[in-house]
N, C-alpha and C positions, 0 to 999 in steps of 0.2 A: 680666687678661681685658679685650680689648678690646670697649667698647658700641657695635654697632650702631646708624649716623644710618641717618634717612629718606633714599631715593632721592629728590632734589627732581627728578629727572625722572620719577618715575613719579607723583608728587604733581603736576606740569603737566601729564600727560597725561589725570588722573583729571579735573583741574580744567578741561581743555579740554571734555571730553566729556561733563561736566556742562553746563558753560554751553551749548555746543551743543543739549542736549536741551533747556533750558531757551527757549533761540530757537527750537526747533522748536516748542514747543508753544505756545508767543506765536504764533506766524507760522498755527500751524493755527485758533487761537481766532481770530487776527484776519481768518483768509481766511473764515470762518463767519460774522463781524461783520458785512462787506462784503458779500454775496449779494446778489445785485441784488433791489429788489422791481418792479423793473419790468416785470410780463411783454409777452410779442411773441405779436401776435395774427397768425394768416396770413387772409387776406383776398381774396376771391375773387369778382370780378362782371364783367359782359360786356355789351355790346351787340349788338343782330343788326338787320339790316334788308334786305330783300328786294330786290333792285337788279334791274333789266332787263337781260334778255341782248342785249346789241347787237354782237357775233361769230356770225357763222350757221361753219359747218364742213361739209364732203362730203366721204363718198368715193364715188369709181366703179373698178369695176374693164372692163375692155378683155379677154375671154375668147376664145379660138381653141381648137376641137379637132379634130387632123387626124392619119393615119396618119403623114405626113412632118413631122419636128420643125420642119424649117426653114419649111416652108409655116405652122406655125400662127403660128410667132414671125412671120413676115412679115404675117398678117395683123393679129397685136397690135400691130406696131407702128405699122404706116397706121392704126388706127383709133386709137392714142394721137394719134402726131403730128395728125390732124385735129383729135383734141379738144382737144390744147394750144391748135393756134391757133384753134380756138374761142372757148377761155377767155379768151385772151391781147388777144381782139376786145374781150372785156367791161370798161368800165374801175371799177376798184376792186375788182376782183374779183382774189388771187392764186392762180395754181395752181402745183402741184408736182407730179414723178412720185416714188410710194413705190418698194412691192416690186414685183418680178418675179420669177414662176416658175413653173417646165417640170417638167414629170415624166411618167410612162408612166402609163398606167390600164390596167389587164386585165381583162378579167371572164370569163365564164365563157361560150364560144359565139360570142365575140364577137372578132373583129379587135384589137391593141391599137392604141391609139391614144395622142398626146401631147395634155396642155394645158398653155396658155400662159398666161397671167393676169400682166396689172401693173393697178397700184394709180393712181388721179388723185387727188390732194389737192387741194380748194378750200376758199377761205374770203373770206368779204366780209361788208362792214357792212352791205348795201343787198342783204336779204334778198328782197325781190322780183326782184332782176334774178338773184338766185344762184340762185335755186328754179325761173326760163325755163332758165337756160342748164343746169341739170341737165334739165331735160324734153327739151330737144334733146340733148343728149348721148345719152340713153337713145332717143328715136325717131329720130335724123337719123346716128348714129355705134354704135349698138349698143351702147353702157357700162351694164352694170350696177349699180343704187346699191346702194350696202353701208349706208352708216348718216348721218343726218344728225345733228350735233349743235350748241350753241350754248352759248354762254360769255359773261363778262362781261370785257370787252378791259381790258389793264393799267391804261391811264390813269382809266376810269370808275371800275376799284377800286381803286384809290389815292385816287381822291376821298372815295370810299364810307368807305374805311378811316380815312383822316384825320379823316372827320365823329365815326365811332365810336371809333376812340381818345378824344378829346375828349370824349365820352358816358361813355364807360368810365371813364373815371379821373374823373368827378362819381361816377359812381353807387359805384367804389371806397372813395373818399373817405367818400362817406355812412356807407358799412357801418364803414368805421373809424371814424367818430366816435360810432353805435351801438356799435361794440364797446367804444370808453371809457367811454361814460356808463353802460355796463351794469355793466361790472368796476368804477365807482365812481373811474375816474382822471379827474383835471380835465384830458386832455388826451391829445395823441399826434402821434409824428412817422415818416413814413415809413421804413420799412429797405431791402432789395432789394425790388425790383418789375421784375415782366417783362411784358411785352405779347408778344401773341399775335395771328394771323389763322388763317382756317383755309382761306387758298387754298391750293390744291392742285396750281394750273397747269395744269388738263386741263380739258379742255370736258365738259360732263357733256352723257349722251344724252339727247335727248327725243322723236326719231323714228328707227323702221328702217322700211326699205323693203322689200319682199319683192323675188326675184330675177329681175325680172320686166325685158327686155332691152327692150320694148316699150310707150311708155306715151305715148299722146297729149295725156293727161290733165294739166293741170300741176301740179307736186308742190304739195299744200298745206302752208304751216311757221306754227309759233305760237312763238316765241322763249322767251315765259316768262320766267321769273324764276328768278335763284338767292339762297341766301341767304348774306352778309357777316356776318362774328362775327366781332369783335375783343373776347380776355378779357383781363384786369388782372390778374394773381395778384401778392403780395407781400406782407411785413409789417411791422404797423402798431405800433409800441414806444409803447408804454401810458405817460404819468408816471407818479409814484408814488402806488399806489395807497390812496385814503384808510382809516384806520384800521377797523375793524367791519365789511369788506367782506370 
């Protein structure tokens, strides 16, 4: 009778798959050793500061309503073209033509007729001379005002925003290093951090005008103020924190 040896390959395979298990469970104790104790605080503070509006904005619209489509467009358009080179007289002051548009009106009893209506954009820094040449527009050219609004022009909030980032990222800093001394770490270094504005790029409204074709009165404007917030968010990695905390 022949005695059956050990398979020394199934005796390698037993003995690989032991050692294997044996590194895994090393490798899992030791990734558990390592956990970091350093926690990441997120951190959150802002500046705001109330800047002058030094952009005034208008619109007007140029309105014709006439049985014949072509008569009304013809009168919107002599009374644009005089207001361009109205505008165009004033200096520092830019105009632009928006929309235009015609359509039928019908009512009941009544003849249909068409209207015509375009848009005038203006905008200037020397709000007193933009608030005459809207009052002429409206008594000497017949435009309409639709809405005046004002804004704070790129460059002043650029300034604005450079001063308060620089605000922002102290008063960040502080909260971070409150948020050390509170969790008990001798310390901290910054992680990702984003800056923020919350311009929007649009003039915000501060006056409408009622639809009144006729005003000898000169428009009164107050510019006002808007407000600049630049926020800080990001986080702040704690050293290690002291024992008993």
């Amino acid at each position: 009778m022949t005695r059956r040896g050990s398979n020394p390959v199934c005796v390698q395979s037993v003995l690989a798959i032991a050692l294997l298990a044996h590194i895994g469970v090393a490798a899992a104790q030791t990734a558990i050793d390592v956990v970091p104790t350093q926690p990441i605080v997120s951190v959150t503070s802002s500046a705001t500061s109330n800047v002058a509006n030094d952009r005034m904005h208008a619109l007007l619209r140029a309105e014709a309503d006439n049985a014949d489509p072509a008569q009304a467009a013809s009168d919107v358009n002599a009374r644009m073209a005089r207001a361009l080179a109205r505008a165009r007289g004033v200096t520092g002051i830019e105009a632009s033509t928006a929309g235009y548009s015609s359509f039928q009106i019908t009512e009941p009893n009544k003849p249909p007729r068409w209207r015509v209506s375009q848009t005038l954009a203006l905008e200037g820094a020397d709000f007193a001379a933009l608030a005459g040449l809207v009052s002429r527009l409206q008594s000497n050219d017949g435009l309409v005002l639709a809405s005046l609004n004002f804004s704070v022009s790129a460059a002043t909030r650029r300034a604005a925003e450079d001063a308060l980032t620089q605000q922002a990222i102290r008063n960040w800093q502080q909260r971070a290093q409150a948020a050390a001394q509170g969790f008990g770490a001798g310390g901290w270094r910054a992680g990702r951090i984003t800056i923020q504005t919350n311009d929007f790029g649009r003039p915000q409204p501060m006056y409408r005008a009622s639809a009144v074709a006729d005003s000898r009165a000169p428009v009164a404007v107050e510019g006002g103020m808007s407000e600049v917030t630049v926020t800080v968010s990001g986080e702040a990695i704690l050293d290690t924190v002291r024992a008993g905390r």
